[in-house]
Backbone as CSV, one residue per row, in Angstrom:
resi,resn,N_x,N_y,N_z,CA_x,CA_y,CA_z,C_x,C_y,C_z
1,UNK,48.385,26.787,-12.467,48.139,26.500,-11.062,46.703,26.893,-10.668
2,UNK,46.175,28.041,-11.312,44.922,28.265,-10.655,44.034,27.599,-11.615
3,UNK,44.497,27.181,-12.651,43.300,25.917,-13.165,43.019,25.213,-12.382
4,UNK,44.265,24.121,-11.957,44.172,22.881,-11.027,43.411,23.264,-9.696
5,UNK,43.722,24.459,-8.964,42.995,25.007,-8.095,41.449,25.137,-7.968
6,UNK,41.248,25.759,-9.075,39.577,25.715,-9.552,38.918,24.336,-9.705
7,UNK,39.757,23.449,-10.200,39.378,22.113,-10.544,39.427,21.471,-9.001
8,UNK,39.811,21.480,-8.352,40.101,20.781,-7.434,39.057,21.730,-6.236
9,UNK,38.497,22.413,-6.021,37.606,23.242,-5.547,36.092,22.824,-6.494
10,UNK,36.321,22.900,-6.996,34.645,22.421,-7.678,34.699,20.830,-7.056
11,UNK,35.369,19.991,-7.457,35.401,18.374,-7.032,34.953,18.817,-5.742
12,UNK,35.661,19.125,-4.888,35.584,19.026,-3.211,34.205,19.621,-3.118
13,UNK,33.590,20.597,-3.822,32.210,21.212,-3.449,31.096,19.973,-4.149
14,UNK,31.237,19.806,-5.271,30.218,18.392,-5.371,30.474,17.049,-4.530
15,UNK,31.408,17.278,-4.180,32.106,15.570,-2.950,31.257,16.073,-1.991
16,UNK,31.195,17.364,-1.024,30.530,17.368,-0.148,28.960,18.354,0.061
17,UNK,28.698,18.285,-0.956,27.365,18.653,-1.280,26.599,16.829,-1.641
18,UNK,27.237,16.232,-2.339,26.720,14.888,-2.324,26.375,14.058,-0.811
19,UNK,27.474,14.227,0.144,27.532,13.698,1.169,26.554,14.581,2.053
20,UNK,26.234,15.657,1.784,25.352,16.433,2.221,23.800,15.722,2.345
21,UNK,23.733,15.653,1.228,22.457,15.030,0.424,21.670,13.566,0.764
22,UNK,22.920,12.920,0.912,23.009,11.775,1.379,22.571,11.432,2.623
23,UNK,23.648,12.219,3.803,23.101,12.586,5.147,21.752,12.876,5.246
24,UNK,21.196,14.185,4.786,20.140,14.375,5.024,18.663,13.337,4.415
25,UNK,19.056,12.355,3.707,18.446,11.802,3.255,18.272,10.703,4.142
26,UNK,19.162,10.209,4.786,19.158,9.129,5.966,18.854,9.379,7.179
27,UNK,19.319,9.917,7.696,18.074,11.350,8.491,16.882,11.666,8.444
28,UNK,16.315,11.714,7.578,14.987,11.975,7.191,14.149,10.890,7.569
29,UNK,14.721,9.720,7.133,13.918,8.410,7.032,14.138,7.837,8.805
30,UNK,13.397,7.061,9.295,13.608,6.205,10.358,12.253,5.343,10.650
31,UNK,12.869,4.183,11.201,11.881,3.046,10.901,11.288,3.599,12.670
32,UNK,11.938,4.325,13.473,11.345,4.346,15.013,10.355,5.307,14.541
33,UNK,10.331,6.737,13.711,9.203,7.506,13.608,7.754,7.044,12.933
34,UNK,7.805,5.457,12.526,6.422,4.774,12.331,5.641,4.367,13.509
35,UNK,6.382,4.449,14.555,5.898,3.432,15.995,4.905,5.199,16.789
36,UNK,3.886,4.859,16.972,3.039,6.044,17.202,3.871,5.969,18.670
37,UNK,3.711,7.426,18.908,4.300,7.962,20.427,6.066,8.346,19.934
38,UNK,6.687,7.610,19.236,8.071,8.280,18.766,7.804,9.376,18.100
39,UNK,8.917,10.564,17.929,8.802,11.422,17.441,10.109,12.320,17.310
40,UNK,10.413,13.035,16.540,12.098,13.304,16.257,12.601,12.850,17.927
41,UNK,12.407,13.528,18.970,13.246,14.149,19.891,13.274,12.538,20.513
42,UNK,12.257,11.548,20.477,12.238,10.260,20.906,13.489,9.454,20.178
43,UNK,13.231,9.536,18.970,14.399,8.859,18.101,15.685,9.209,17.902
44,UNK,15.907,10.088,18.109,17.258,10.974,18.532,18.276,10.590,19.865
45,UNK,16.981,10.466,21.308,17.575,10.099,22.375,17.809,8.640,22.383
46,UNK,16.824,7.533,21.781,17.164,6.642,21.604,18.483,6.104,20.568
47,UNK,18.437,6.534,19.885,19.686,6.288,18.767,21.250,7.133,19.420
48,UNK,21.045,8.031,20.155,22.589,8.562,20.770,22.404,7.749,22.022
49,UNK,21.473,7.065,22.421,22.402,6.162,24.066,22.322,5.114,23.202
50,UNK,21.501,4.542,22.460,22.277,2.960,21.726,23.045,2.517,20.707
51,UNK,22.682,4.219,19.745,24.449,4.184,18.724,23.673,3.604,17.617
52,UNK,22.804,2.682,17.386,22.209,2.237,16.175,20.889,1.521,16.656
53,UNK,20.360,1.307,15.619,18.835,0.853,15.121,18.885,-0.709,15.450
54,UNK,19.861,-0.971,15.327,19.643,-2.662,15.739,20.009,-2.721,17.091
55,UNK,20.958,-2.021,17.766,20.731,-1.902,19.423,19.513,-1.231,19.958
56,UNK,18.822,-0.244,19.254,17.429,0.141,19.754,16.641,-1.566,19.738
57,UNK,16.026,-2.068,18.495,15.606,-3.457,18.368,16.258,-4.429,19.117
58,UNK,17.120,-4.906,19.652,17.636,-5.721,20.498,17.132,-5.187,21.973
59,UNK,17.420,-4.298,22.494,17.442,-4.220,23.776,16.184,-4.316,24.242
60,UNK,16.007,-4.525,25.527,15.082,-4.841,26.396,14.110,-3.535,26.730
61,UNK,13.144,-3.918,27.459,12.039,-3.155,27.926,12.347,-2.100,28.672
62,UNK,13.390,-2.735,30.086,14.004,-2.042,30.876,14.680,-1.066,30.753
63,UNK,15.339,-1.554,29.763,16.826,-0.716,29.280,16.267,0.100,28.395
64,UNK,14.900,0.246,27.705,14.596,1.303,26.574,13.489,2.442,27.615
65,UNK,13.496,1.486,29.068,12.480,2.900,30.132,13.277,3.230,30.625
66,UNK,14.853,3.043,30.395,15.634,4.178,31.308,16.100,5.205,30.458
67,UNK,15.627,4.818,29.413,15.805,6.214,28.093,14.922,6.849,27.740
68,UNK,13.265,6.072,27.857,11.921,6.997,27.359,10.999,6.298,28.573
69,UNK,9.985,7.101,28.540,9.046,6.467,29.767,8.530,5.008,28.841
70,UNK,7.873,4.677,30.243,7.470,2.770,30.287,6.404,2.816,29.072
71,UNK,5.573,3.507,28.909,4.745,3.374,28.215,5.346,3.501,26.438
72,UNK,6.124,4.669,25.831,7.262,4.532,24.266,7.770,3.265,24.793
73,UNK,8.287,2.651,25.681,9.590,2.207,25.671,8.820,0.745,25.739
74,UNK,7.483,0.103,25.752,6.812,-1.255,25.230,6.297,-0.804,24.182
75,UNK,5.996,0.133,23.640,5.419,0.764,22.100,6.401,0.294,21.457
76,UNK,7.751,0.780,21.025,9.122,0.554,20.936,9.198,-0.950,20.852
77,UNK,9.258,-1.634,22.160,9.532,-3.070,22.015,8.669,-4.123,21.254
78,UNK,7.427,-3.653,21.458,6.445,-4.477,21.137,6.685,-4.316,19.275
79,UNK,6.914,-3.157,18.844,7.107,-2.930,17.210,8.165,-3.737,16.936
80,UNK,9.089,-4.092,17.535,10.302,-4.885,16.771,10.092,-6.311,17.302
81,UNK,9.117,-6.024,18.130,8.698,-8.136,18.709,7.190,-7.920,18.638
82,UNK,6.742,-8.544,17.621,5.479,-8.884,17.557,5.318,-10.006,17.765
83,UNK,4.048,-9.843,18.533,3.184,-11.648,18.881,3.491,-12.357,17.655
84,UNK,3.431,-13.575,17.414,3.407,-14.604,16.614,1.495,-14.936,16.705
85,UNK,1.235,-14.940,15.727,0.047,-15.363,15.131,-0.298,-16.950,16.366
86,UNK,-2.160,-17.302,16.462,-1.997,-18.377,17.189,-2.615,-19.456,15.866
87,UNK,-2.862,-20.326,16.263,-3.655,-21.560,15.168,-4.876,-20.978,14.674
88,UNK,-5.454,-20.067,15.873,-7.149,-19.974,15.310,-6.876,-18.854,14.193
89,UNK,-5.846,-17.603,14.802,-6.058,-16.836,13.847,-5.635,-17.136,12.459
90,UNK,-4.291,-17.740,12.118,-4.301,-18.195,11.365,-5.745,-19.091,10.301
91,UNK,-6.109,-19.796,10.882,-7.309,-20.652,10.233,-7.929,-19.579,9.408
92,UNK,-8.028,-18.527,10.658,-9.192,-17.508,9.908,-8.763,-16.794,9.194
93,UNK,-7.205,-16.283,9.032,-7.082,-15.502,7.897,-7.295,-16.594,6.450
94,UNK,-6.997,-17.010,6.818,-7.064,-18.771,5.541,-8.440,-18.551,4.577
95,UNK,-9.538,-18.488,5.757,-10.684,-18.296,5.023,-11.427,-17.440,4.625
């Protein structure tokens, strides 16, 4: 019995030492802490009122200045909607 015990106690400590690892590894990373002016405490409040990264990117201007001031919150928008290139610039990257 206290084999199986031991055995079954080591599993559960590498199961959640992995998930540990994991977490903190996804955590670590975020595509909002590239956008200058975000910063942990920015990406944090944004991600607990919208729940995920693709509701941060979807939502509107409005709806991201009632979570960070006006100025993050078009920093923010403008990073997940960029202008589209016009004809001239195009030409000129060409050449």
């Amino acid at each position: 019995l206290h084999v199986v015990q031991k055995i079954r106690d080591e599993s559960h400590r590498f199961a959640i030492g992995y998930h540990r690892k994991r977490r903190e590894m996804r955590d670590r990373d975020s595509e909002l802490l590239t956008i200058p002016g975000v910063g942990a405490q920015t990406r944090q409040r944004l991600l607990t009122h919208f729940g995920s990264l693709r509701d941060v990117q979807q939502a509107t201007v409005e709806s991201l200045a009632a979570v960070v001031n006006r100025k993050t919150a078009e920093a923010v928008w403008s990073y997940f909607h960029p202008k589209p290139k016009t004809n001239e610039q195009i030409v000129t990257l060409k050449m």
